[in-house]
N, C-alpha and C positions, 0 to 999 in steps of 0.2 A: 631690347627687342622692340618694333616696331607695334606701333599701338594698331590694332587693327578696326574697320573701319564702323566708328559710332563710337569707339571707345579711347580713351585718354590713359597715356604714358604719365605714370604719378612720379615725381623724380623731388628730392632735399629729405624731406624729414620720414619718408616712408621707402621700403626697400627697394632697391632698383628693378624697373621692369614689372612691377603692379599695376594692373591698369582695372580701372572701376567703367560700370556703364557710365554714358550720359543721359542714357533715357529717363531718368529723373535725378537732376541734380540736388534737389534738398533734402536728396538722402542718402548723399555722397558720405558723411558722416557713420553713418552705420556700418560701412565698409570698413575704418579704423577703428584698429579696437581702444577702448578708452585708456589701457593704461600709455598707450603709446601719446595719445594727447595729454595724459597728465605729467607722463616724462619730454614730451616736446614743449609743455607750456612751464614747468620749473625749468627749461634750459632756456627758454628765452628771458624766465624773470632774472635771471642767473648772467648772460647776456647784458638786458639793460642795467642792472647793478653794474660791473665791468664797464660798460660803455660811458655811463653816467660820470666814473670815480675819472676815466680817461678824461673824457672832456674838462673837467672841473678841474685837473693835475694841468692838464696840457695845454689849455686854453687855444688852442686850432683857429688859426681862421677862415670863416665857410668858403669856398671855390665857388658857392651857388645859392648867396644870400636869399632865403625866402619869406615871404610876408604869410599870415594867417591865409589869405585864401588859395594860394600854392600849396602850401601844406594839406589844404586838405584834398587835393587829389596827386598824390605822391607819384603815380604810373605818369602822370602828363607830366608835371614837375622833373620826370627823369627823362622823360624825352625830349623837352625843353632843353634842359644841359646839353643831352648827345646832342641837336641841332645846334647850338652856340656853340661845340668845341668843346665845354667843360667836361665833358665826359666822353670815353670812348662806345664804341659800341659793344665791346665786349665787356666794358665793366655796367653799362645797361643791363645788359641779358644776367650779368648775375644778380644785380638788384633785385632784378622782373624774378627770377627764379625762387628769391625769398620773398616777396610778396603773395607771391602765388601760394604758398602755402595757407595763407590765412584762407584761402577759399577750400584748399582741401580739408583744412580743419574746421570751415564752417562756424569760424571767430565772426560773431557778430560786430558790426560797425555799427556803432551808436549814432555818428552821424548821419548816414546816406542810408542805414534800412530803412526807417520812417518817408523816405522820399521812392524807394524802389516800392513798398510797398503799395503806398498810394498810388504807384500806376500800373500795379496788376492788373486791378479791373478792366479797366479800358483797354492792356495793350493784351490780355488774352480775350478778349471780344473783336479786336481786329483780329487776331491770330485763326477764332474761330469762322471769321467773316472770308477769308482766305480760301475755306473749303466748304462755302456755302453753307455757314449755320446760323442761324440765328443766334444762337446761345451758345456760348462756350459749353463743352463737356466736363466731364470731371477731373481729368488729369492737369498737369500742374499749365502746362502750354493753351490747355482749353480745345481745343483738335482732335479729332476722328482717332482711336487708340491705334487703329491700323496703322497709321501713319507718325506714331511714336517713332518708331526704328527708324525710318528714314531719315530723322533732327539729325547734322551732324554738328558737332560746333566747326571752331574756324579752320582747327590745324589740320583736322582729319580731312575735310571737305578740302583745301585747296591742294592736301596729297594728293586727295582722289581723284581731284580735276586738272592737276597739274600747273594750277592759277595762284599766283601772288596773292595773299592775304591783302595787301593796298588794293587790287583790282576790285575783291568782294565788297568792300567795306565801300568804293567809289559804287558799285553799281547798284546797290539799292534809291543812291538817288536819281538813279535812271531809270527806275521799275522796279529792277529785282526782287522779289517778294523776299522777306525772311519772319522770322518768331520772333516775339520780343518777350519774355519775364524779365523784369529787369534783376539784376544789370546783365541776366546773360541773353545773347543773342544767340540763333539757330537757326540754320537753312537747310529746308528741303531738298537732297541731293535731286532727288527728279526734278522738282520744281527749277533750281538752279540749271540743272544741265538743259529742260526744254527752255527757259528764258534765254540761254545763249546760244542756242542755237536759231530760237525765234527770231532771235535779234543779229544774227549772223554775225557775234561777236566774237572775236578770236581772240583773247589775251597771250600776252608772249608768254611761251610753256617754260613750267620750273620742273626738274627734277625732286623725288621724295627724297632722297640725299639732301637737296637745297634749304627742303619747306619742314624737315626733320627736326630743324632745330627754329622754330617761330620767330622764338624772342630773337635771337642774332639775327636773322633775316630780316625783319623791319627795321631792327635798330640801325643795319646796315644801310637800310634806303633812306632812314631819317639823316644819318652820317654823312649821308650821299648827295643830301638834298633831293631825292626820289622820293619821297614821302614828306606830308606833315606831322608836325606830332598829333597834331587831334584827330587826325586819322588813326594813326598806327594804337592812340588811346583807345580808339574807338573798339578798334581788333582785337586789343590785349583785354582789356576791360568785362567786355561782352564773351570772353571766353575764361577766364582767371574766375570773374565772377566779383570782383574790386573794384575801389575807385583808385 
């Protein structure tokens, strides 16, 4: 069933057609009930035991050698490959589909919280500066509560608008205003829609059939050479909620 609009299609470890608000993601967790992450997190330790014994039996060799600093942001890492050939785009989208979990379960990363952290402050005082405040409010964005509902993240917003997730993520360094908590991003559907019309920009229209399924549709322009990866990073990232 189609996520309708502000809200997010939950799909891998939770039932199909679930869809939780966004208007406050770090209590996206409260939505799942705990025993469901405690039978999702024993089937992953269960998983990398399995995976572990494989490798160590099989001794594989990688298609997509990577060094300590590739590794640590695995979404760029994957779309590195789909850009070089080593991977299709369709076996990207199902990477991207388990990674994405960890943001629905709200698995802390010990690496990159400590860094997303320390730019709350600052990127919800631009956020608040955005609709003329001096001070951030008290919600998690920092922003006028009124205008909570309107955040959408990426997938829902470029249904809405009928725009390639490449074009959004290209036009905020043209103006485009958007929200920053790190690591997720959020655009004002109003804000958005008067920015392109202020700026009488037309991007070529997608279909919600197209823009339905995210993850295949970027990995397809990265496939394509129509996108970079650290763009399409940028998109997945700021919406998943990962590095």
């Amino acid at each position: 069933m189609p996520a309708l609009p502000g809200w997010v299609n939950v799909r891998g470890s939770t039932p199909r057609g679930r869809t939780f608000p966004l208007a406050q993601p770090p209590l996206i967790e409260k939505a799942v009930p705990p025993e469901s992450v405690r039978w999702t997190s024993v089937s992953w330790s269960g998983e990398r035991r399995r995976a572990t014994e494989w490798v160590e039996t099989a001794r594989p060799e990688p298609i997509q050698p990577i060094d300590a600093e590739r590794a640590k942001r695995p979404l760029l890492t994957v779309l590195e490959g789909v850009a070089e050939g080593l991977a299709t785009a369709e076996e990207g989208t199902e990477l991207f589909s388990r990674l994405g979990s960890a943001a629905i379960l709200r698995v802390p990363d010990p690496l990159w919280t400590p860094v997303w952290e320390a730019a709350r402050d600052r990127e919800r005082r631009a956020n608040a500066a955005q609709y003329g405040l001096a001070e951030p409010t008290d919600n998690w964005l920092g922003i006028p509560q009124d205008r909570i509902p309107h955040q959408f993240e990426i997938r829902d917003l470029t249904r809405r608008l009928g725009i390639s997730p490449i074009d959004l993520v290209r036009f905020p360094r043209q103006g485009l205003p958007c929200l920053r908590y790190s690591p997720w991003i959020r655009w004002d559907v109003d804000a958005t829609a008067a920015w392109l019309r202020e700026h009488a920009t037309l991007p070529a229209h997608h279909t919600i059939a197209e823009l339905d399924n995210l993850e295949l549709f970027v990995c397809q322009a990265v496939s394509a050479g129509d996108a970079q990866p650290d763009e399409v990073y940028e998109a997945l990232s700021g919406w998943y909620g990962v590095a």
